[in-house]
N, C-alpha and C positions, 0 to 999 in steps of 0.2 A: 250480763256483763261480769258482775262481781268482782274477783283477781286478776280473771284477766284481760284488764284493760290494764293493771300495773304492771304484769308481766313484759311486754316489750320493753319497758324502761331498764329493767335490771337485765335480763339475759344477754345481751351485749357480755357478761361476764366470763359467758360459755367459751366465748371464742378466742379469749384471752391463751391460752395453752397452745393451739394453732399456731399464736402470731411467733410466737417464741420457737417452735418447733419446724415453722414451714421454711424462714431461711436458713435453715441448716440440715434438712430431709429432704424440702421440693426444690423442684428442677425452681428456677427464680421466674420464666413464665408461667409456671402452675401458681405459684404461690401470691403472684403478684395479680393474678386475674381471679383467684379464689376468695382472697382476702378486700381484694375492692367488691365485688360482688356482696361476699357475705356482710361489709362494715355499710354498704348502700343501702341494704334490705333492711338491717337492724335500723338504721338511723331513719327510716321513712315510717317504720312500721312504730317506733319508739314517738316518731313526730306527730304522727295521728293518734294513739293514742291521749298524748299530753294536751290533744287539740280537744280529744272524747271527756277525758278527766276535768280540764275549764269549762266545758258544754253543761254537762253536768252538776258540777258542783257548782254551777254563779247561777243557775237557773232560776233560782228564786229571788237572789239578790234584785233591789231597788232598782229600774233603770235600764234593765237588761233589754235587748231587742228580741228576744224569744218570743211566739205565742202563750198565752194566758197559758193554759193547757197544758204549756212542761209542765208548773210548777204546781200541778196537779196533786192532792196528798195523795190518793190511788197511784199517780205518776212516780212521785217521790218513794213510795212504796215497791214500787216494782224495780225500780234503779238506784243501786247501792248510792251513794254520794258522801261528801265530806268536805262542806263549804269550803274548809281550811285550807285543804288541800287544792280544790276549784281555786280559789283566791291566791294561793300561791302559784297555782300550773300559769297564769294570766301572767306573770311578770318573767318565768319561765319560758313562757312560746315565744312572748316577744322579745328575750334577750335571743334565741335562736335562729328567729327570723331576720332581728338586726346585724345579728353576726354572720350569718349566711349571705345576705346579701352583701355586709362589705365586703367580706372577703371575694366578691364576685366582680363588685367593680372594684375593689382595688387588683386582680388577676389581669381585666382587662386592661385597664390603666395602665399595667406596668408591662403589658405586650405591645398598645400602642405606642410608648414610650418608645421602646427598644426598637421600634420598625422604623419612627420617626428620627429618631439617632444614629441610623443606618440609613436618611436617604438620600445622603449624599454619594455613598459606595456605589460598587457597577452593581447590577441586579444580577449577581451571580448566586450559585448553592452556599457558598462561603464567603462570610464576610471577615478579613484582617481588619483588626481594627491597628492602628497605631497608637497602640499605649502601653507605657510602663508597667503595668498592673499585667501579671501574668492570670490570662481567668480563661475560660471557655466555655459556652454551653448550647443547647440547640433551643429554635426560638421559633416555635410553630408561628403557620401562615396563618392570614386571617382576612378574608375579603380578596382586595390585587394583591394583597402582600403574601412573597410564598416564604414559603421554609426555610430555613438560613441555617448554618450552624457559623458562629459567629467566635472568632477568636482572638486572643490580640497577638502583637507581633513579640512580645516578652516571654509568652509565653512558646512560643514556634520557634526563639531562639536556643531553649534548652532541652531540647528534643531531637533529635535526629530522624531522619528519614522514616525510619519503620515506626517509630513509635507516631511521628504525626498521624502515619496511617492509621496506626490505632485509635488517634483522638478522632479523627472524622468518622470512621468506624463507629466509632462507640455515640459519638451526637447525632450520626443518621440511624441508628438503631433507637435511640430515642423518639425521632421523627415519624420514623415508620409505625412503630408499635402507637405511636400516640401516648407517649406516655405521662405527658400529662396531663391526659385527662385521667389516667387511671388516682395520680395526684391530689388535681381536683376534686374530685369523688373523695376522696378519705381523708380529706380535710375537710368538708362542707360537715359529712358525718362523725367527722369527732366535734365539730362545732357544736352539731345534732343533740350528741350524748356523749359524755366524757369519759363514762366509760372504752367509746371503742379508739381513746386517744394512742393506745398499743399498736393497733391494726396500722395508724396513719403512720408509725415509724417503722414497723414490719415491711410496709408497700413503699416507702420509699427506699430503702436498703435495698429491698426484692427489685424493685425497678433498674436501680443502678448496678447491682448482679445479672439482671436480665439482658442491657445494655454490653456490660462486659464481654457475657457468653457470644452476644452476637458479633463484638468487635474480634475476639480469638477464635472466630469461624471463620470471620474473610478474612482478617491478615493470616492466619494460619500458626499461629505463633502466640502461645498463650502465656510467655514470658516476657516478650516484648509487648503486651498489653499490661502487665501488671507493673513493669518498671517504668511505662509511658504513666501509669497512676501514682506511681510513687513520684515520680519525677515532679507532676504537676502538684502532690496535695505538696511535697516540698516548697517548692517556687511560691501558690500560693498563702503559705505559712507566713512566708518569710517579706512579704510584701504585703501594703495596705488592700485593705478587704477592695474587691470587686463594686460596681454600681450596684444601685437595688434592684435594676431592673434584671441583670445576672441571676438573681436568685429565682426567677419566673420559670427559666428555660433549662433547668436540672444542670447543671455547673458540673465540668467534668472531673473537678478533684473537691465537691463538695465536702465542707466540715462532717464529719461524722465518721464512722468505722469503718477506715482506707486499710488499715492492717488484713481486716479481717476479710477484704476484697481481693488484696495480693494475693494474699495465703489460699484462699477460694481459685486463686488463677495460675498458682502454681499447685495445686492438686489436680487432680484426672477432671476430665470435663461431667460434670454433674448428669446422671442419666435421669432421661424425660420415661419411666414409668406409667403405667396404671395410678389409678386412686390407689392410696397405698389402703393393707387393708385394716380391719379392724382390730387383728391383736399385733400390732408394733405401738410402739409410744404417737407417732405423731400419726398415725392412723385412727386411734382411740380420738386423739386432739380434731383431727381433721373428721372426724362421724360426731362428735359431738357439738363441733363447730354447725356444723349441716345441721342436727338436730336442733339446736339452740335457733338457728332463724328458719328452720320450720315451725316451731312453737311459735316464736314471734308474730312469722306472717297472719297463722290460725288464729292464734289469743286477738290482736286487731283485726283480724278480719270478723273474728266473733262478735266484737266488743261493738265494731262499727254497726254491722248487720241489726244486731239484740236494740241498738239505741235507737236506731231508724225504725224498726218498725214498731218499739215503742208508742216513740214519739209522734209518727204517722198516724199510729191508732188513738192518739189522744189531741192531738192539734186538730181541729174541724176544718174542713174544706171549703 
């Protein structure tokens, strides 16, 4: 075991240069499914570890449910440890585990909300709601409940024709793609480790660029998708925030970097590429990102391996 069962904690670092460099190189579907991938592997492999490092280090402690036999001095000899450390990873797994799972029912929560507050409407793909609050966003199914993209009427009245198109466009491109799961995912993992908290804002920018590209594919009109953006992060500026449950289903003028979207939608449409390679800037970023949760997966997967069959050779049958 030795380092590297610490090694998945920190390497998350690796990928930090990626996060910065993929929404402004990759295509926004490359980036958005490279970057959830890579921020899921780091956070699972970072998880067990910090599960190896508590195993470890409390194994001699008072009270413990282990076999005699961990706490073996031969044992203790042959696997690095550091009570300290052990003693603190326990208060560490469990704010992780706690935080992980609220964040899962409170996700749930605020879907069945949103289904239950629409079951009055027809059961149509789109729901108008009638409210003052200009918002929009798409609100995956779940069980009988199917997909909606759900809108209010404040918001449909500053919009014309072609740009509504754009909005439902751009909320069934969120439906399709599933894009919040890719969400969910990079948020459980910066839960995970705070280091990969970069990645969770990279993938949701990249999502909402991803969404864009495929609304200025079917309206055909990548100017009247960007004004339909402009149009709404105005609208919702300028009116009381949205419900909470809004926030679930990726909001189609959501708070954050709308400038940077336009400007992305009045430029040439983004080319979908090869891996880029390894001597460009975000090629170097994207091979070291790769390499970074290669180590990871190896270091835990060593670390697990080494402790098991330890531990098997020394616990009696």
């Amino acid at each position: 075991m030795g380092v590297f069962v610490f090694l998945p904690l920190v390497l998350p670092l690796t990928a930090w240069p990626i996060a910065r460099l993929a929404e402004q190189h990759l295509h926004p579907r490359t980036a958005t499914r490279m970057l959830t991938w890579v921020a899921a592997v780091m956070a699972v492999c970072s998880t067990v570890c910090l599960c190896l490092v508590m195993v470890v280090g409390t194994a001699t402690l008072p009270g413990n449910p282990l076999p005699d036999g961990w706490s073996d001095p031969e044992v203790r000899a042959a696997v690095p440890y550091d009570e300290v450390v052990g003693k603190a990873a326990i208060p560490a797994l469990c704010v992780v585990l706690l935080v992980c799972a609220r964040t899962l029912w409170r996700h749930g929560r605020a879907r069945r909300r949103a289904h239950r507050a629409l079951a009055g409407l027809p059961d149509t793909e789109v729901a108008v709601l009638p409210d003052g609050t200009p918002y929009a966003y798409a609100l995956p199914g779940g069980g009988p409940s199917r997909d909606r993209v759900v809108v209010t009427t404040a918001l449909l009245d500053r919009l014309d024709s072609g740009e509504r198109r754009a909005l439902f466009a751009h909320e069934r491109a969120h439906l399709t793609a599933r894009h919040h799961r890719f969400l969910l995912a990079v948020r459980l993992a910066a839960h995970a480790n705070p280091f990969l908290r970069p990645l969770r804002t990279a993938v949701s920018y990249a999502a909402e660029r991803w969404a864009d590209e495929e609304a200025a594919r079917t309206v055909g009109d990548r100017r009247t998708v960007a004004t339909a953006i402009g149009k709404a992060a105005l609208a919702s500026r300028s009116g009381p925030p949205p419900p909470a449950f809004a926030a679930s289903g990726a909001p189609f003028a959501a708070p954050g970097p709308v400038p940077r979207r336009v400007a992305a939608l009045l430029a040439p449409a983004p080319a979908t590429g090869p891996w880029p390679t390894v001597f460009t800037s975000v090629g170097l970023a994207a091979w070291g990102a790769a390499a970074g949760t290669a180590v990871s997966a190896m270091s835990s997967a060593n670390a697990a391996v080494t402790l098991f069959w330890i531990l098997r050779t020394a616990t009696p049958l």
